[in-house]
C-alpha positions as CSV (number, residue, x, y, z in Angstrom):
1,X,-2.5,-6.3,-11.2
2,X,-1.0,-7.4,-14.4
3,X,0.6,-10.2,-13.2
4,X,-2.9,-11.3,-12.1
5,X,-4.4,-10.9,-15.3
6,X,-1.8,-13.3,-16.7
7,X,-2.1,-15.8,-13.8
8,X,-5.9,-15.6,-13.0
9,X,-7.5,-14.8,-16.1
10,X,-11.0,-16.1,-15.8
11,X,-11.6,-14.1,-13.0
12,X,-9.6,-10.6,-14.1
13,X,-10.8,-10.7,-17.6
14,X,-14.5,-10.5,-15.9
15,X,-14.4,-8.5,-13.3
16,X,-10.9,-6.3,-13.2
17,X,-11.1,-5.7,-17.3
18,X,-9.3,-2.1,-17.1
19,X,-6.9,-3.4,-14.9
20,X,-6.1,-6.1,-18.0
21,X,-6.4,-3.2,-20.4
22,X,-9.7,-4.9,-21.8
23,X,-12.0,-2.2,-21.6
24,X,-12.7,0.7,-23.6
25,X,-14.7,4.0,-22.2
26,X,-18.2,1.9,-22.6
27,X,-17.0,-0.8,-20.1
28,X,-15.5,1.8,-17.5
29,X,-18.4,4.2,-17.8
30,X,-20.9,0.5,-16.9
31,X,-17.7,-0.3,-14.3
32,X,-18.8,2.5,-12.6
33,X,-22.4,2.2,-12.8
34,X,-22.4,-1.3,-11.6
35,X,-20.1,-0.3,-8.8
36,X,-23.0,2.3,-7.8
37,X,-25.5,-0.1,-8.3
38,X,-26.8,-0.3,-11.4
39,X,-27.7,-2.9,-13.8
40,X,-26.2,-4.1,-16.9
41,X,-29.6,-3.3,-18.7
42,X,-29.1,-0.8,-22.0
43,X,-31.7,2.0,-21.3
44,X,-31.5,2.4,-17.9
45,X,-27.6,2.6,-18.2
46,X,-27.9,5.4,-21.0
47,X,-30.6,7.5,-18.9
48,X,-27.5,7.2,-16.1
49,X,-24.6,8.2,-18.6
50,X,-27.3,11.6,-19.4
51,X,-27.8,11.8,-15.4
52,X,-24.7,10.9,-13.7
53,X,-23.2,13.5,-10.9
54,X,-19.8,13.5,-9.6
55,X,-21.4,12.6,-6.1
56,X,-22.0,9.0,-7.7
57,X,-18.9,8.4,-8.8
58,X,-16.5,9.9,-5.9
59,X,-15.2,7.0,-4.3
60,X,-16.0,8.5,-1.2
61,X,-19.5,8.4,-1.7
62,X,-19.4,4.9,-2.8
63,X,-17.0,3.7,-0.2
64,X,-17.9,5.9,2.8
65,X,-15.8,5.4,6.3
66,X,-18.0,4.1,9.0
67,X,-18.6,6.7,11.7
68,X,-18.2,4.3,14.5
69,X,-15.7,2.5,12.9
70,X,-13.2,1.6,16.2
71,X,-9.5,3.4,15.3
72,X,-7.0,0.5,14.8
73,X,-4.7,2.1,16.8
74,X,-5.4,4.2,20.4
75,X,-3.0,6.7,21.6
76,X,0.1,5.3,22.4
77,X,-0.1,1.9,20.8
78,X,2.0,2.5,17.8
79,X,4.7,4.0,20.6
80,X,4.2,1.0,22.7
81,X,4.8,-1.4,19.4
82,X,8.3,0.2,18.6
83,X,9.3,-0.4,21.9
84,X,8.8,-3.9,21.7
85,X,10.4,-4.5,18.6
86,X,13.6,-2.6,19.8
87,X,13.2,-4.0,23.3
88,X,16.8,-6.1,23.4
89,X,15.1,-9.0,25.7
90,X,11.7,-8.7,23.3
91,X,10.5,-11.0,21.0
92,X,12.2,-9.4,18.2
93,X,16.1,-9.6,20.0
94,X,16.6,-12.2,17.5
95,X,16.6,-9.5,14.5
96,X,19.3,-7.3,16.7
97,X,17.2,-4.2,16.5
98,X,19.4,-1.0,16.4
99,X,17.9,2.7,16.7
100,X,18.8,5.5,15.2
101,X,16.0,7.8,17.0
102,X,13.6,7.5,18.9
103,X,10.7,9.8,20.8
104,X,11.4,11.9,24.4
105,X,10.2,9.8,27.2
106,X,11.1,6.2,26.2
107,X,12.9,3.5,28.7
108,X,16.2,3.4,26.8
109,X,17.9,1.2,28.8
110,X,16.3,-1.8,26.7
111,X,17.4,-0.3,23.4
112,X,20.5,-0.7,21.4
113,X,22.0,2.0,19.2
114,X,22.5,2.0,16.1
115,X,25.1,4.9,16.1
116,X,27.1,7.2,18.8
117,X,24.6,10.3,19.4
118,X,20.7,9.0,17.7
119,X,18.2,11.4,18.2
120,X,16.4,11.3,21.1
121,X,13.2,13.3,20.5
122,X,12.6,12.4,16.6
123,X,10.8,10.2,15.4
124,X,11.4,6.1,15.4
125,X,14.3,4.8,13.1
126,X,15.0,1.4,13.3
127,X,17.1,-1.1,11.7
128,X,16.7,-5.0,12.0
129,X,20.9,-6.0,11.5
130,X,20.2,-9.3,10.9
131,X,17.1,-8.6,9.5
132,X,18.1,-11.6,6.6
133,X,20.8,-14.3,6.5
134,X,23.4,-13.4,3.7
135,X,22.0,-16.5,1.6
136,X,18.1,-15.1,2.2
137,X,19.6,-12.1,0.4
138,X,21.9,-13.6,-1.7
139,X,18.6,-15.5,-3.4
140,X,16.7,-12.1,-3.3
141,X,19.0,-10.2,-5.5
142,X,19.3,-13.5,-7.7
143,X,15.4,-14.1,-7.9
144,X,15.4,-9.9,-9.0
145,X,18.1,-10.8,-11.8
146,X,15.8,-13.8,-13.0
147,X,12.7,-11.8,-12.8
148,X,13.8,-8.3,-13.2
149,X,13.3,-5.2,-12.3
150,X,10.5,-2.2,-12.4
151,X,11.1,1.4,-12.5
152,X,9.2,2.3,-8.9
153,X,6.1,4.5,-9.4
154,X,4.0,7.2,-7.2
155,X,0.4,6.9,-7.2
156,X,-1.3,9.0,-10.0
157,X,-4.3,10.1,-10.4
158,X,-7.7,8.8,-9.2
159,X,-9.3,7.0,-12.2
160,X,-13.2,6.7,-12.6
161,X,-13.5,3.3,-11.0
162,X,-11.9,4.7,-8.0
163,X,-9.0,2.8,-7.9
164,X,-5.4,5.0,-8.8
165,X,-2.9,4.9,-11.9
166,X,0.6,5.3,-11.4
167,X,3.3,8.2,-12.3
168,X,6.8,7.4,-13.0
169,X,8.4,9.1,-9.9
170,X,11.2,11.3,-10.4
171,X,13.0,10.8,-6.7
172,X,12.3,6.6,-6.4
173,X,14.5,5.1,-9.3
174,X,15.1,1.9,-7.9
175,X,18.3,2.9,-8.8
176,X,19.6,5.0,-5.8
């Protein structure tokens, strides 16, 4: 979000101020009571800092799933999408898909792979070989020497405005 607040800073300043590190505990406190609905008039806000409940300020509360929400994906669909991308003839043949494992129960004589004995009854490991051109990643690595790089992070903790911070993971370097 940084980047944003660098490249679009009439609208982060406004309305994504912690994000820009503009805010201090005032402006996250009347984050989250605009968020649950409140106006940006003194009293009333100060009657809600006496009066707020964790209830209000879960983000569950304030962002609840929809019970008849339709799933995005029925039983078997995700299945039925990996064999299409390793499907040799498939839309994807281009990519030269290779597996490494795959579920029990597949048609595997439309599959390539990637190594001498895969696992058969694992879940799906995949590799696109030409996934890139050796110029496409050529640029990519060049681009990440111009730019540079960022330590990768884990999601942290939840903050108040529901969105999370980041922790400095121990296992993802960007290193290894």
């Amino acid at each position: 979000a940084h980047g944003e607040c660098v490249n679009n800073p009439h609208y982060m300043t406004v309305h994504c101020r912690k994000s820009c590190g503009e805010c201090n505990e005032y402006d996250v406190d009347m984050g989250v009571y605009q968020t649950i609905g409140g106006q940006e008039a003194p009293e009333t806000f100060e009657i809600y800092k006496k009066s707020r409940t964790c209830d209000l300020i879960d983000i569950n509360n304030r962002c609840p799933l929809d019970p008849n929400a339709k799933d995005a994906l029925e039983p078997g669909d995700l299945n039925k999408m990996f064999e299409d991308i390793t499907d040799i003839y498939g839309p994807f043949k281009e990519y030269v898909p290779l597996v490494y494992s795959h579920p029990s129960g597949i048609n595997t004589s439309r599959i390539q792979y990637a190594i001498d004995d895969p696992i058969k009854n694992g879940p799906w490991i995949i590799e696109f070989e030409k996934f890139s051109t050796e110029e496409e990643a050529d640029r990519l690595v060049e681009l990440g020497e111009e730019l540079g790089y960022e330590r990768s992070t884990d999601v942290g903790e939840i903050q108040a405005d529901g969105s999370y911070g980041a922790k400095t993971s121990k296992s993802r370097t960007s290193t290894n």
